[in-house]
C-alpha positions as CSV (number, residue, x, y, z in Angstrom):
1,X,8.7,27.7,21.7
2,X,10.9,28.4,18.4
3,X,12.8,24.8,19.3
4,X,9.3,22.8,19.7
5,X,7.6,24.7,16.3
6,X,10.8,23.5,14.2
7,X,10.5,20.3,16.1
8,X,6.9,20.0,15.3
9,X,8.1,20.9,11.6
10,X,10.8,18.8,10.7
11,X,8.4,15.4,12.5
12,X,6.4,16.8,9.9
13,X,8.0,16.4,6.9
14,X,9.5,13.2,7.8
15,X,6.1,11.8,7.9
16,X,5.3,13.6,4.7
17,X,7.8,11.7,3.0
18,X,6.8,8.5,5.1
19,X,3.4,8.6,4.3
20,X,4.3,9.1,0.4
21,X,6.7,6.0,0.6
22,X,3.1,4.2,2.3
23,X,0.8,5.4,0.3
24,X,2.8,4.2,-2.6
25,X,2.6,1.0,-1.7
26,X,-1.3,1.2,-1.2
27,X,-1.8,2.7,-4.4
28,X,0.3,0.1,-6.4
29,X,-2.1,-2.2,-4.8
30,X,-5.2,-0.6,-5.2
31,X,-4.4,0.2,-9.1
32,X,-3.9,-3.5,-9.8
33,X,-7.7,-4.4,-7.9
34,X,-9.2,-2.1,-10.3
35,X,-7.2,-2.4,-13.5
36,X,-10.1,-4.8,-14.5
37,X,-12.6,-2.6,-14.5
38,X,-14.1,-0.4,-17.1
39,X,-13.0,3.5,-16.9
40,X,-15.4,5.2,-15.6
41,X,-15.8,2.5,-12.8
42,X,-12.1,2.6,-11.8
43,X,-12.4,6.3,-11.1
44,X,-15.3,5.3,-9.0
45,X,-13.7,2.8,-7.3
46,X,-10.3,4.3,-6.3
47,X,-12.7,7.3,-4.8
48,X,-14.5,5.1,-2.8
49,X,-10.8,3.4,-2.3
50,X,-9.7,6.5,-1.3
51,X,-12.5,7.5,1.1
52,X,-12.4,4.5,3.3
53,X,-8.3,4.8,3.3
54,X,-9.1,8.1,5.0
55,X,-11.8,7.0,7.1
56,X,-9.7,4.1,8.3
57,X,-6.7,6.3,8.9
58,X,-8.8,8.5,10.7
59,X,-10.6,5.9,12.6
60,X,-7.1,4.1,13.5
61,X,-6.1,7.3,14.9
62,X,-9.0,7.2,17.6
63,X,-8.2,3.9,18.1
64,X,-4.5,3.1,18.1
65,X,-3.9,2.6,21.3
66,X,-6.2,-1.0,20.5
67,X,-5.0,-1.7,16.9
68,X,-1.5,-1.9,18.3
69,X,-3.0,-5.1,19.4
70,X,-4.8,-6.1,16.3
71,X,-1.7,-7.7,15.4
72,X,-4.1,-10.6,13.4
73,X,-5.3,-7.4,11.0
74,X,-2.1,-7.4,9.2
75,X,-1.3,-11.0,9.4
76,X,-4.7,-11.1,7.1
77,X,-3.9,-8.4,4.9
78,X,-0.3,-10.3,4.6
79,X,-2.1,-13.2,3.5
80,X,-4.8,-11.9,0.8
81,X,-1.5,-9.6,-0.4
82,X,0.6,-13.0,-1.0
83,X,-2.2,-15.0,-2.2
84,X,-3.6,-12.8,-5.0
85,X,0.1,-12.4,-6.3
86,X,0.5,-16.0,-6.7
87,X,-2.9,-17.2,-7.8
88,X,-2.2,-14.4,-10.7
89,X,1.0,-16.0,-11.6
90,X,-0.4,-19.5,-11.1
91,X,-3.2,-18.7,-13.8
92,X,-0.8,-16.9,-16.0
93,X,1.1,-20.0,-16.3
94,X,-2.1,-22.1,-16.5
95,X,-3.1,-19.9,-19.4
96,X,0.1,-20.1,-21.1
97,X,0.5,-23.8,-20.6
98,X,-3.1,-23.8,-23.3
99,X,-5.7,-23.8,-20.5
100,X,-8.2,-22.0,-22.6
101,X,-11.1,-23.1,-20.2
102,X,-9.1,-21.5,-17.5
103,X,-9.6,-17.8,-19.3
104,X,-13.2,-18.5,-20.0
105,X,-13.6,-19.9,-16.1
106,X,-11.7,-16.6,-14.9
107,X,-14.3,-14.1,-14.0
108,X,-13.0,-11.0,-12.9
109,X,-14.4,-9.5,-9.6
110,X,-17.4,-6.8,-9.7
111,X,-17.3,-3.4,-9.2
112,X,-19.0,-3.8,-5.7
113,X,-16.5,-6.6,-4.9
114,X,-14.2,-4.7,-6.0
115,X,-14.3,-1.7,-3.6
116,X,-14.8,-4.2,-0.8
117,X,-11.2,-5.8,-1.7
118,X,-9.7,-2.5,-1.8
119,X,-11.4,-1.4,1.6
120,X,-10.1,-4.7,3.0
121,X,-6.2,-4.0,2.1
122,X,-6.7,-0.4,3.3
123,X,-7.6,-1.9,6.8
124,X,-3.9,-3.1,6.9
125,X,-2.2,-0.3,5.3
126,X,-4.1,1.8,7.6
127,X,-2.5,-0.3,10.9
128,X,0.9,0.3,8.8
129,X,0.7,3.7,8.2
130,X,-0.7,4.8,11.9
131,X,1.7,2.7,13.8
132,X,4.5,4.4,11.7
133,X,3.3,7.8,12.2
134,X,2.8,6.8,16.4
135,X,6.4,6.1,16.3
136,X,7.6,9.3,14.9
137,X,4.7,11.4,16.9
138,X,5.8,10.2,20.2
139,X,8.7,11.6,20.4
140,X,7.6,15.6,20.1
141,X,7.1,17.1,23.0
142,X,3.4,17.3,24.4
143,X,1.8,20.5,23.7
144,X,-1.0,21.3,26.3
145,X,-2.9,18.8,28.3
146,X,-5.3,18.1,25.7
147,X,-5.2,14.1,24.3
148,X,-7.4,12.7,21.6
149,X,-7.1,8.5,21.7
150,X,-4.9,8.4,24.2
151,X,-2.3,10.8,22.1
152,X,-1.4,14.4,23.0
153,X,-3.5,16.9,20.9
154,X,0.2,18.0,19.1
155,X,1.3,14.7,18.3
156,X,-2.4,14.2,16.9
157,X,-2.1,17.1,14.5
158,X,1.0,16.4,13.1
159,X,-0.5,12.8,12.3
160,X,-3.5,13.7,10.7
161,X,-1.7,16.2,8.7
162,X,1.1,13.7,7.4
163,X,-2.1,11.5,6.6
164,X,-3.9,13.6,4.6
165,X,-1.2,14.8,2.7
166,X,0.0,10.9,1.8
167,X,-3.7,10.2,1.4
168,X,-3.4,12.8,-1.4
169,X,0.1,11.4,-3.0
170,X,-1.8,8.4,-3.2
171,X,-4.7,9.7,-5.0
172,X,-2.8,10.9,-7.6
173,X,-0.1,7.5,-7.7
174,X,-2.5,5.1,-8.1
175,X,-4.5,6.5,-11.1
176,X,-0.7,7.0,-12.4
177,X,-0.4,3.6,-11.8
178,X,-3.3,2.5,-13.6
179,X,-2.6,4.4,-16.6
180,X,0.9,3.0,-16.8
181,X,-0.5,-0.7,-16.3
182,X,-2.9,0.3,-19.7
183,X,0.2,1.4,-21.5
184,X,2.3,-1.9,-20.3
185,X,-0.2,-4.7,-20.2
186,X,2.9,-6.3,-19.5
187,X,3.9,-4.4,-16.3
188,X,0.8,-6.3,-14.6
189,X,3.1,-9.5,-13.3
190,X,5.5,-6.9,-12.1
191,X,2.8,-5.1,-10.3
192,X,1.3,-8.3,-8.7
193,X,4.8,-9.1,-8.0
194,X,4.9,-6.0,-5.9
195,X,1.7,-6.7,-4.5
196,X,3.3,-9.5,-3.1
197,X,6.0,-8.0,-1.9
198,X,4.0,-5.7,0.2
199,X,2.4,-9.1,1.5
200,X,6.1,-10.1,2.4
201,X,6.4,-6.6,4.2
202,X,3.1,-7.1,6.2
203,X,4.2,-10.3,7.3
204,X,7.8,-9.2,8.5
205,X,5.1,-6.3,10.4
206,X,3.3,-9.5,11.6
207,X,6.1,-11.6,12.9
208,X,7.9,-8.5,15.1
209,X,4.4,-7.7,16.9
210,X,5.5,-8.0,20.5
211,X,2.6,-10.4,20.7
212,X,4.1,-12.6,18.1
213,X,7.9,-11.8,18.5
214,X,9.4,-14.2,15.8
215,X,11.5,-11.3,14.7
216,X,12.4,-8.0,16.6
217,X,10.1,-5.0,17.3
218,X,12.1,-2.5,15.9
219,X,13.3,-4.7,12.7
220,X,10.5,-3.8,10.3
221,X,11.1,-0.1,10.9
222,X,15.2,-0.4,11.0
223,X,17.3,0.7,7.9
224,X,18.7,-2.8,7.0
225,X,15.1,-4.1,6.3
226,X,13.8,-0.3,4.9
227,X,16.9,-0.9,2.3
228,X,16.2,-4.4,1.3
229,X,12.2,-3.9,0.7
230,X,12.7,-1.1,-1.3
231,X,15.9,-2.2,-3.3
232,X,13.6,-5.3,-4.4
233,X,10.7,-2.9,-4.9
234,X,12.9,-0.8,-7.3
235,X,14.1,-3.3,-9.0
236,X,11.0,-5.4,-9.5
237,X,9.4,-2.6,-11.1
238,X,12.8,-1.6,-13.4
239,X,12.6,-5.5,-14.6
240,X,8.9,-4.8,-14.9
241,X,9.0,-1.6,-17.0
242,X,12.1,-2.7,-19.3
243,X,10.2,-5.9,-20.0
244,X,7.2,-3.9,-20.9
245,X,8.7,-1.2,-22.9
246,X,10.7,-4.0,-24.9
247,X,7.5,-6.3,-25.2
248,X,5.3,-3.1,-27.1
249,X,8.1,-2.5,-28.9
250,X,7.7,-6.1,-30.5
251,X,3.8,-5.4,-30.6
252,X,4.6,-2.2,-32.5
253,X,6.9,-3.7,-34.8
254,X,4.8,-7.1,-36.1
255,X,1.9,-4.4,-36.4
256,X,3.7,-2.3,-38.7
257,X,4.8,-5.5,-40.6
């Protein structure tokens, strides 16, 4: 019993740190959806954000033995990931090239709108972060004959658990994050930059579904690809920061001029 408790325990934290490492991700997204919102409304937002990531996480662990299948979820999430990274970068460009109409044309989304963007990227990070926490699960032993979805009561536990606690990392990194993107207007590219990085990750998720089985099953969960995503991630948001510490520094210095 001592064996299976420390087993239990040490599945545990590794998801801990797992789910942190998701939820990360998630909450650099959902801080960039609501950066263009007034205060008091992004609060709002990444609550109700932050509700129906839990309800979706919860809900997906119910019902993973059918979203294994739902390989199409993430291939969407992929694709609304990549394309609001590169529609920001195509209208920064546009602006920068004089396209004035362009900024009066740009409307930004309402706070409605808003929540149901976020609600649609938690979908797939909720796919991500379930089929991750499966694959660690699965291999404690069973405790008991209870099941819950299809997955031993145990296993269950130690899932939700590891959910709630990265539900609760995120809560607190995504209203880092927006604080930091109001300090460094200029970190936004790097955050949309990271955004669509993410897309690129849900699309590696995509292509080595067994269903789909461009790439290997076990690739998007193998070191190699774990070290290159979050190398790029690092150093996308180290470019990011320097370029925005070094850009209010110029803002600071024609001001006092």
């Amino acid at each position: 019993m001592e064996t299976v408790i420390l087993e239990y325990g040490w599945v545990l934290l590794v998801l801990v740190v797992l789910e942190g490492l998701l939820a990360a991700d998630n909450a650099v997204v959902m801080a960039v959806m609501v950066k263009h919102l007034p205060r008091v409304e992004q609060k709002k937002a990444l609550f109700y954000g932050l509700i129906g990531a839990f309800v979706l996480r919860f809900a997906a662990l119910f019902l993973i033995t059918f979203l294994v299948n739902w390989w199409w979820v993430q291939a969407i999430g992929a694709a609304y990931l990549l394309f609001i990274c590169i529609k920001h970068i195509y209208d920064m460009r546009k602006h920068k090239n004089g396209g004035e109409e362009q900024q009066k044309e740009k409307k930004a989304s309402g706070f409605w709108a808003t929540v149901v963007k976020v609600e649609l990227a938690d979908l797939a990070f909720a796919i991500d972060s379930m089929l991750a926490a499966v694959a660690l699960a699965v291999t404690l032993p069973e405790v008991g004959s209870f099941h819950i979805g299809g997955i031993n009561g145990g296993q269950f536990a130690v899932m939700f658990l590891g959910g709630i606690i990265g539900l609760i990392i995120m809560r607190f990194a995504a209203q880092w994050f927006v604080r930091i993107l109001q300090k460094y207007p200029s970190l936004e590219t790097a955050a949309f930059l990271i955004v669509g990085w993410v897309g690129v990750k849900l699309t590696v998720m995509t292509l080595a579904h067994p269903k789909v089985g461009v790439l290997d099953e076990h690739f998007p969960h193998s070191t190699l690809w774990n070290s290159i995503f979050w190398s790029v991630l690092l150093l996308i948001a180290l470019g990011g920061y320097l370029t925005g510490v070094r850009n209010k520094k110029k803002v600071e210095v024609n001001e006092a001029k």
